[in-house]
Biopython code that builds the backbone (N, CA, C, O; Angstrom):
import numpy as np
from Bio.PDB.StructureBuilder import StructureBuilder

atoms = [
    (1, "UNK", "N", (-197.835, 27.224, -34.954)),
    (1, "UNK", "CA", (-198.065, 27.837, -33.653)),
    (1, "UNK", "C", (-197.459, 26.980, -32.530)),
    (1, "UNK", "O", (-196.862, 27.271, -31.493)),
    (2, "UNK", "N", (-197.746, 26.067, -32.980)),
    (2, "UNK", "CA", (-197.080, 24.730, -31.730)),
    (2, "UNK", "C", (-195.580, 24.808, -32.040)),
    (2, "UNK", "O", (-194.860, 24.491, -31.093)),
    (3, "UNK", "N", (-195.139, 25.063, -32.854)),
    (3, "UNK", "CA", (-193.110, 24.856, -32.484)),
    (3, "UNK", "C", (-193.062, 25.901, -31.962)),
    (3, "UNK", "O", (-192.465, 25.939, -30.887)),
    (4, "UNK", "N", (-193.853, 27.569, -32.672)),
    (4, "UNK", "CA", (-193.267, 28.576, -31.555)),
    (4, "UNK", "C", (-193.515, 28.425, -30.122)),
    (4, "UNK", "O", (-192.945, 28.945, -29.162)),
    (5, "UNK", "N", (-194.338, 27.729, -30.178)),
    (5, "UNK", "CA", (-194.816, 27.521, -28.591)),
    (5, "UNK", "C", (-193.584, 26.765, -27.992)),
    (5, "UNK", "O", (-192.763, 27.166, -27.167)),
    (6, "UNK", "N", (-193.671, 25.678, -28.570)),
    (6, "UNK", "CA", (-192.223, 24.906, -28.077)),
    (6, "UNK", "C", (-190.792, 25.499, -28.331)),
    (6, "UNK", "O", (-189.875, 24.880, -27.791)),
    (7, "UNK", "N", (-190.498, 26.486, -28.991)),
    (7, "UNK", "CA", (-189.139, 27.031, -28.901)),
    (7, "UNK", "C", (-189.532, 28.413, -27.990)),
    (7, "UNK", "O", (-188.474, 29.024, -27.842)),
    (8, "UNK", "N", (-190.601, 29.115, -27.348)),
    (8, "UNK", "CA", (-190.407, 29.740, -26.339)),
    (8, "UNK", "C", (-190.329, 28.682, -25.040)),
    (8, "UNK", "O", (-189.465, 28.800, -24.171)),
    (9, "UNK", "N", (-190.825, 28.172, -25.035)),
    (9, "UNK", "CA", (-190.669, 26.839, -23.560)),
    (9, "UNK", "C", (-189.448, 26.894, -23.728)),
    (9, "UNK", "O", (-188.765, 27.632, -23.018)),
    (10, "UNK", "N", (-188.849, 26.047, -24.802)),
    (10, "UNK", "CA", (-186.965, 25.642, -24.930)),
    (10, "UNK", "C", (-186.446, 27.261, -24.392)),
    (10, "UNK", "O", (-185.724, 26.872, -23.475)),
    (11, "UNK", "N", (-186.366, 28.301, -24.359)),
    (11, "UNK", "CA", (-186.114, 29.391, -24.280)),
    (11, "UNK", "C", (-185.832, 29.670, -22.971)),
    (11, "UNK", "O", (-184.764, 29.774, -22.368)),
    (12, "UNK", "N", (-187.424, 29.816, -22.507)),
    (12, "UNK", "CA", (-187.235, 30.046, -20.824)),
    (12, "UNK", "C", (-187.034, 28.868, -19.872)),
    (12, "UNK", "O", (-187.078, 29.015, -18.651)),
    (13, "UNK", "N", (-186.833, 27.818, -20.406)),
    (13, "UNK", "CA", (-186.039, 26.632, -19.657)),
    (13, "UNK", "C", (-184.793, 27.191, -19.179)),
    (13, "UNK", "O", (-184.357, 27.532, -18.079)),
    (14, "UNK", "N", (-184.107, 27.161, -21.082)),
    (14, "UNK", "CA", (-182.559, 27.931, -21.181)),
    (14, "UNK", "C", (-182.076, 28.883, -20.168)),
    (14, "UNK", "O", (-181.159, 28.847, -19.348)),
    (15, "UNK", "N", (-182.955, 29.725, -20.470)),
    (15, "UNK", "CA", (-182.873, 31.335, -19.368)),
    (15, "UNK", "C", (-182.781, 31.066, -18.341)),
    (15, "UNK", "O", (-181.862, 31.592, -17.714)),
    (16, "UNK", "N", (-183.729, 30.065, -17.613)),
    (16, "UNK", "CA", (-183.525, 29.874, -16.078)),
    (16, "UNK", "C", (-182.136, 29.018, -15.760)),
    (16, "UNK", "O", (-181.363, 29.120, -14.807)),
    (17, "UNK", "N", (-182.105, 28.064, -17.005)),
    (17, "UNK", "CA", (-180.976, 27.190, -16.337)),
    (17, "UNK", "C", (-179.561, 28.369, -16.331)),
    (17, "UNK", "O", (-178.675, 28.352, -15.477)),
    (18, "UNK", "N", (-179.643, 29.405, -17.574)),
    (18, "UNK", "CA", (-178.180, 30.090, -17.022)),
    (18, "UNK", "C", (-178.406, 30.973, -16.041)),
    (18, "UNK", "O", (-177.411, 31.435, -15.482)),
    (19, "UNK", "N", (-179.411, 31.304, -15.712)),
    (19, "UNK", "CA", (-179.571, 32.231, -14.632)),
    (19, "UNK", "C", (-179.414, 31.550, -13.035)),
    (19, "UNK", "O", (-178.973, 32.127, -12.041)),
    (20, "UNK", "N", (-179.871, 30.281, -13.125)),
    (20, "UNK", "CA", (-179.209, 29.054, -11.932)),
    (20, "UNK", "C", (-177.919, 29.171, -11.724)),
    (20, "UNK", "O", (-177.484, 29.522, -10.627)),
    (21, "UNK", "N", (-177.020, 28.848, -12.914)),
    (21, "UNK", "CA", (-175.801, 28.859, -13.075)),
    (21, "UNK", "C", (-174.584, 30.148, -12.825)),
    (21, "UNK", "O", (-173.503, 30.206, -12.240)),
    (22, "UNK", "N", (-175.400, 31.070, -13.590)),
    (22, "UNK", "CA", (-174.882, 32.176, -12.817)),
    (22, "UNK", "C", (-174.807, 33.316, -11.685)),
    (22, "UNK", "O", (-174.110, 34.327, -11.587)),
    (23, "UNK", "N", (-175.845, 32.727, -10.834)),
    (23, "UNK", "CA", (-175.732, 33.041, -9.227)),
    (23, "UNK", "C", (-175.489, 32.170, -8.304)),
    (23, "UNK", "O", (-175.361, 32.442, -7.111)),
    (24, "UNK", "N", (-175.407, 31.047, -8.811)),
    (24, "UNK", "CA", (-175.074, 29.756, -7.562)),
    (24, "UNK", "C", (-173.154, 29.584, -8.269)),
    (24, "UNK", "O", (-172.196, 29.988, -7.610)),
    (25, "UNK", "N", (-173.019, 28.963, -9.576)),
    (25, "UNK", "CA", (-171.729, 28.267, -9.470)),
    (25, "UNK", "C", (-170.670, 29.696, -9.529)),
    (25, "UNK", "O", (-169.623, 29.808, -8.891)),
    (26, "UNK", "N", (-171.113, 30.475, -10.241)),
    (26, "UNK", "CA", (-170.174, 31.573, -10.957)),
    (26, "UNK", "C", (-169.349, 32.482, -9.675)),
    (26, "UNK", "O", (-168.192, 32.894, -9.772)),
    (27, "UNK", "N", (-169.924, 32.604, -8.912)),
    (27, "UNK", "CA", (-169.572, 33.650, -7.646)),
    (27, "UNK", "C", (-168.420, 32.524, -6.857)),
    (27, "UNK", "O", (-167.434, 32.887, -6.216)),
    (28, "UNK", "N", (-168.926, 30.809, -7.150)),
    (28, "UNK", "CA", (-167.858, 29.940, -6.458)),
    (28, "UNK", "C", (-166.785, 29.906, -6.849)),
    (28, "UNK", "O", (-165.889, 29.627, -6.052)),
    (29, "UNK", "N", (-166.498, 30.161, -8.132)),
    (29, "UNK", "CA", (-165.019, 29.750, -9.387)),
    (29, "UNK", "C", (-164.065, 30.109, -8.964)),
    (29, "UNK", "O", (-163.052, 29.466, -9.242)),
    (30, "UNK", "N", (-163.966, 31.251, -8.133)),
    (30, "UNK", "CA", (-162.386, 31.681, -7.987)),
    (30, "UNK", "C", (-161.963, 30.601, -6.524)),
    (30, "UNK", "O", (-160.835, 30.183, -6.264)),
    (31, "UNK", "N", (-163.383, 30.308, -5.639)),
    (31, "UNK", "CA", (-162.976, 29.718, -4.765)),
    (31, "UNK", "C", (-161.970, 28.305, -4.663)),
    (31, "UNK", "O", (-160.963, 28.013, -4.019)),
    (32, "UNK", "N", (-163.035, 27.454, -5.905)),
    (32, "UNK", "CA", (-163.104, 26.686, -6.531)),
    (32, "UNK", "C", (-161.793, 26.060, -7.543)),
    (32, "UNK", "O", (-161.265, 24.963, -7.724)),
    (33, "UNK", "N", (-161.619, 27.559, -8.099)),
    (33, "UNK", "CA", (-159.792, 27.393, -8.599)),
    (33, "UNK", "C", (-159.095, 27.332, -7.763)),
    (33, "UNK", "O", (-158.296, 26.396, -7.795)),
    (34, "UNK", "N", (-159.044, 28.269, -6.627)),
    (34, "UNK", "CA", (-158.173, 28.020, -5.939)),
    (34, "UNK", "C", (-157.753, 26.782, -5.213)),
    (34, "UNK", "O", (-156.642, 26.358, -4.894)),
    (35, "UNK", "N", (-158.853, 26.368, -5.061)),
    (35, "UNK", "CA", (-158.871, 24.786, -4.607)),
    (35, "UNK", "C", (-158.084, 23.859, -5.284)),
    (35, "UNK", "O", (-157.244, 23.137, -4.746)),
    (36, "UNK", "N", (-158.379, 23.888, -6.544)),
    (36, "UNK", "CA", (-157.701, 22.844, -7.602)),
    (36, "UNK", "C", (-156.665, 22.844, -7.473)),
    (36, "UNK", "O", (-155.982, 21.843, -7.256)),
    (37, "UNK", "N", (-156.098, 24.499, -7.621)),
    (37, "UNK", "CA", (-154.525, 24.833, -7.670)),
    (37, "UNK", "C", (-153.468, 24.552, -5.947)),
    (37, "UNK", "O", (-152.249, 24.455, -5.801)),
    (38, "UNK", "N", (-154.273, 24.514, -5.208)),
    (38, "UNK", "CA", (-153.624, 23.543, -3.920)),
    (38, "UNK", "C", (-153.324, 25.332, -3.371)),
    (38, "UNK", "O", (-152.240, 25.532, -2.823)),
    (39, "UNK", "N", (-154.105, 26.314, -3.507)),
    (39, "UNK", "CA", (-153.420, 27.687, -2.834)),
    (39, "UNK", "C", (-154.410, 27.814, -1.715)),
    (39, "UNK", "O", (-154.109, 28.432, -0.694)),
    (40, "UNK", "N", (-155.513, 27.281, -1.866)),
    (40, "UNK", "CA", (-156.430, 27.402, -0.920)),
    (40, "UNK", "C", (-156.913, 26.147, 0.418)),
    (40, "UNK", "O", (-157.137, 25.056, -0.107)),
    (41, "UNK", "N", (-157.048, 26.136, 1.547)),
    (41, "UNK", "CA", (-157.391, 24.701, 2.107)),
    (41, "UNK", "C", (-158.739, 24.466, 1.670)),
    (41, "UNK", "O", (-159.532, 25.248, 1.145)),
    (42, "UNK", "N", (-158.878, 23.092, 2.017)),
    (42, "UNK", "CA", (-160.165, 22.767, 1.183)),
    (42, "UNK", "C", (-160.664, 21.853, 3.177)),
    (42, "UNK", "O", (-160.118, 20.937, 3.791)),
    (43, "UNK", "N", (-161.915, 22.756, 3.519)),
    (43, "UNK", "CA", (-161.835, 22.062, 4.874)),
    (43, "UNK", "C", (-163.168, 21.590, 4.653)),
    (43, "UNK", "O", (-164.167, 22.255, 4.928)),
    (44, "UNK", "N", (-163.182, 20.415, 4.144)),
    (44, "UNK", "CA", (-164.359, 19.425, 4.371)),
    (44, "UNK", "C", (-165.292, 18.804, 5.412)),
    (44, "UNK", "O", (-166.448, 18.457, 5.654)),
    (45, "UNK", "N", (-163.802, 18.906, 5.958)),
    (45, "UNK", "CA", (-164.230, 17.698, 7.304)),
    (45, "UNK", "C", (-164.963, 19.081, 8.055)),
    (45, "UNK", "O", (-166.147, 18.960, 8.369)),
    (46, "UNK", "N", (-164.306, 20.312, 8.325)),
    (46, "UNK", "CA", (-165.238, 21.500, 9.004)),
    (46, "UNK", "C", (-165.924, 21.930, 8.822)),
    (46, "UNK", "O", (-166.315, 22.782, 9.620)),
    (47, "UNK", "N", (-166.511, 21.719, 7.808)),
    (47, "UNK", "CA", (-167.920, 22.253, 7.083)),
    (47, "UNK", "C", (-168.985, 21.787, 7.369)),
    (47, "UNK", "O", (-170.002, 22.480, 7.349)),
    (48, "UNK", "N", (-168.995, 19.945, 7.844)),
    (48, "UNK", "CA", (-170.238, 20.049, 8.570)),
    (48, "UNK", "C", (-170.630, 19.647, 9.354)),
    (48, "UNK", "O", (-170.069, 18.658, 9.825)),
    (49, "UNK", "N", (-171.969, 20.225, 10.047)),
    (49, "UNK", "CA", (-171.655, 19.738, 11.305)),
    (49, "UNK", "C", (-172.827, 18.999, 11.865)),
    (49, "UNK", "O", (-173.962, 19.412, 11.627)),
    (50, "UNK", "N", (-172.613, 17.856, 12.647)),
    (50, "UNK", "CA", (-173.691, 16.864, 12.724)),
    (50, "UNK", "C", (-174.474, 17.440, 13.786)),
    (50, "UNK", "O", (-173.891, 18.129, 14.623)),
    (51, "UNK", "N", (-175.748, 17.249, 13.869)),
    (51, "UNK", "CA", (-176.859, 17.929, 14.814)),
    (51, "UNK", "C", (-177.744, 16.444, 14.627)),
    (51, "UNK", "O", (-178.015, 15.637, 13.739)),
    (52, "UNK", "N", (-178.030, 16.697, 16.293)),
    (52, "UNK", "CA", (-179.075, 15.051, 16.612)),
    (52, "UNK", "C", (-179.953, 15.804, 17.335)),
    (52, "UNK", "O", (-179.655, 16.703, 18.121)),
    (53, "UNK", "N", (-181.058, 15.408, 17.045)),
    (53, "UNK", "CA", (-182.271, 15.901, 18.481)),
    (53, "UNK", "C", (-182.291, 15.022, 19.278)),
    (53, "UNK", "O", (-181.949, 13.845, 19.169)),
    (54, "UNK", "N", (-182.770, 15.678, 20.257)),
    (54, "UNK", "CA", (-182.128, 15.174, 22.011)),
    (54, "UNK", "C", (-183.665, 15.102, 22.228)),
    (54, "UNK", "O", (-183.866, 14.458, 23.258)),
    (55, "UNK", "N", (-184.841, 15.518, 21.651)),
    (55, "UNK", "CA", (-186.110, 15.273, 22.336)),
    (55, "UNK", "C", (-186.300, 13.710, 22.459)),
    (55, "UNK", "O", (-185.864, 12.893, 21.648)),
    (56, "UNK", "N", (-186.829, 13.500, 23.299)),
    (56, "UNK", "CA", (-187.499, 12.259, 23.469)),
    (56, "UNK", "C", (-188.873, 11.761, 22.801)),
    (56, "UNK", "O", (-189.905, 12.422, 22.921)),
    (57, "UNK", "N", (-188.825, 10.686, 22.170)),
    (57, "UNK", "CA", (-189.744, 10.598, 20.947)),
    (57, "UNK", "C", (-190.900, 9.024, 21.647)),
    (57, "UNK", "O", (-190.545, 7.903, 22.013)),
    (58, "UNK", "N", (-191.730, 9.403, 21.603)),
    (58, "UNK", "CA", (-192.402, 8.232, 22.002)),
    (58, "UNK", "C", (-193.023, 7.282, 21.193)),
    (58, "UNK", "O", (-193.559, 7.898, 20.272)),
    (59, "UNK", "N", (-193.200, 6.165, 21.092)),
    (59, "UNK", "CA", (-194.282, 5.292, 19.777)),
    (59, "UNK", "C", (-195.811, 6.044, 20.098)),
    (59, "UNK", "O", (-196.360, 6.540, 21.081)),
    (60, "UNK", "N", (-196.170, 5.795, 18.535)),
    (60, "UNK", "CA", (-197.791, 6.211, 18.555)),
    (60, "UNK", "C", (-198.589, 5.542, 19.291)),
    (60, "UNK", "O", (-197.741, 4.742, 19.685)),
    (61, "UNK", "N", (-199.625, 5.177, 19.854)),
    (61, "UNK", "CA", (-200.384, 4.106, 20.593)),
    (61, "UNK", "C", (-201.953, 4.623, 19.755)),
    (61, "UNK", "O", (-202.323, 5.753, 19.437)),
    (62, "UNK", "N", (-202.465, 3.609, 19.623)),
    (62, "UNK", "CA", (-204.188, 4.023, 19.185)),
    (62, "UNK", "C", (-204.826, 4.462, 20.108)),
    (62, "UNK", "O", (-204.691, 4.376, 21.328)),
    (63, "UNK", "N", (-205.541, 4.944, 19.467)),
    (63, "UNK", "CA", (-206.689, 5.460, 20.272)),
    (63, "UNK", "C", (-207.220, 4.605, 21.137)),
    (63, "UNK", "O", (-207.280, 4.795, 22.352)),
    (64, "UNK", "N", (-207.790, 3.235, 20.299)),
    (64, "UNK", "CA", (-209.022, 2.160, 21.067)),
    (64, "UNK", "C", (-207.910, 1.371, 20.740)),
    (64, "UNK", "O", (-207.053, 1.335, 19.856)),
    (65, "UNK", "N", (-208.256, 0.666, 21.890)),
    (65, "UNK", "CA", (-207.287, -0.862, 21.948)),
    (65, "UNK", "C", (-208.065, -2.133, 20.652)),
    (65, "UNK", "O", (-209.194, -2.435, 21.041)),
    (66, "UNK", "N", (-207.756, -2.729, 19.547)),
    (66, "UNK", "CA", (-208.342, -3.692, 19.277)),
    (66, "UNK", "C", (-208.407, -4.739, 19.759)),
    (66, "UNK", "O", (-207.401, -5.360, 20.103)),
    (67, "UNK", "N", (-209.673, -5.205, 19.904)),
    (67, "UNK", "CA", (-209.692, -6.846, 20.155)),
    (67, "UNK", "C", (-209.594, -7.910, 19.058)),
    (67, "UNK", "O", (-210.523, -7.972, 18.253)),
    (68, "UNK", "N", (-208.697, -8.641, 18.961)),
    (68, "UNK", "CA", (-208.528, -9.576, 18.301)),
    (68, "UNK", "C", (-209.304, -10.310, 18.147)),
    (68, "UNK", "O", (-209.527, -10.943, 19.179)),
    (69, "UNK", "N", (-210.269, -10.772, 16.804)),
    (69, "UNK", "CA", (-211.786, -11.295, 16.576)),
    (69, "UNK", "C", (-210.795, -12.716, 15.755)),
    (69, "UNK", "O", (-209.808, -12.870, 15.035)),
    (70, "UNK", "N", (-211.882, -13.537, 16.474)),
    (70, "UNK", "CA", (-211.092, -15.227, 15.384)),
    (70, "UNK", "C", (-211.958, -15.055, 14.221)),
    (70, "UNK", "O", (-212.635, -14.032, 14.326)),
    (71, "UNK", "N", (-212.086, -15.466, 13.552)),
    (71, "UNK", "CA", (-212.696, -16.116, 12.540)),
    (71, "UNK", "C", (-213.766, -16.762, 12.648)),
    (71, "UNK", "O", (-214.642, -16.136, 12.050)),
    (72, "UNK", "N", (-214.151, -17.663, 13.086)),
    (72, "UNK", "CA", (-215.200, -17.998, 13.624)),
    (72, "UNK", "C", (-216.229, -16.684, 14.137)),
    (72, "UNK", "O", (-217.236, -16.606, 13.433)),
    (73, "UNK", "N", (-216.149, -15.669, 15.213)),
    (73, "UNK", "CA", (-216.993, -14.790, 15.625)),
    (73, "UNK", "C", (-217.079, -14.192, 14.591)),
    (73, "UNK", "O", (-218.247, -14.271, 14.209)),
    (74, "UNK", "N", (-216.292, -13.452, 13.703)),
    (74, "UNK", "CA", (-216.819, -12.595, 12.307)),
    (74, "UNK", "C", (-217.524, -13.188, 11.721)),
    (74, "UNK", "O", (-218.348, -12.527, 11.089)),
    (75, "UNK", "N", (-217.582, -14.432, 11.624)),
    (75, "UNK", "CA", (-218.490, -15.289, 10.363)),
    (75, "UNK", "C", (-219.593, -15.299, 10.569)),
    (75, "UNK", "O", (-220.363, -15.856, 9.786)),
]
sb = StructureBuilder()
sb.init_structure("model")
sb.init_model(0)
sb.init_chain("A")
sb.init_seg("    ")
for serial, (resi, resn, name, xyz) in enumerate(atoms, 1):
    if name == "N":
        sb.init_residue(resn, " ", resi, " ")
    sb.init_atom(name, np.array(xyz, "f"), 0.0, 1.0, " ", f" {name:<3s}", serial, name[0])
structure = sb.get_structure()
């Protein structure tokens, strides 16, 4: 009962990983060849694009200020 168990797991692992594969890489390939083959530009540098936030970010501050206790007063 336990290997069938473990060869349906191995199964629908399988399934998902080609089903990953064939909606993400498969639809890229022709792009992708073309690339290799030097027919297509390959624009890297335009693809991405840097974004900074402009908000102004402040440090956290506590709530209550601590007072610094020596050693002596805790004891």
């Amino acid at each position: 009962m336990i290997a069938v168990i473990d060869s349906m797991t191995f199964a629908v692992a399988f399934a998902a990983s080609v089903w990953v594969f064939a909606f993400t890489l498969v639809p890229a390939l022709p792009r992708i060849a073309a690339i290799l083959r030097g027919e297509a530009e390959y624009e890297a540098a335009n693809a991405f694009v840097a974004v900074s936030d402009r908000r102004v970010r402040t440090r956290a501050r506590p709530v209550q200020r601590v007072r610094l206790v020596s050693l002596r007063e805790a004891a």
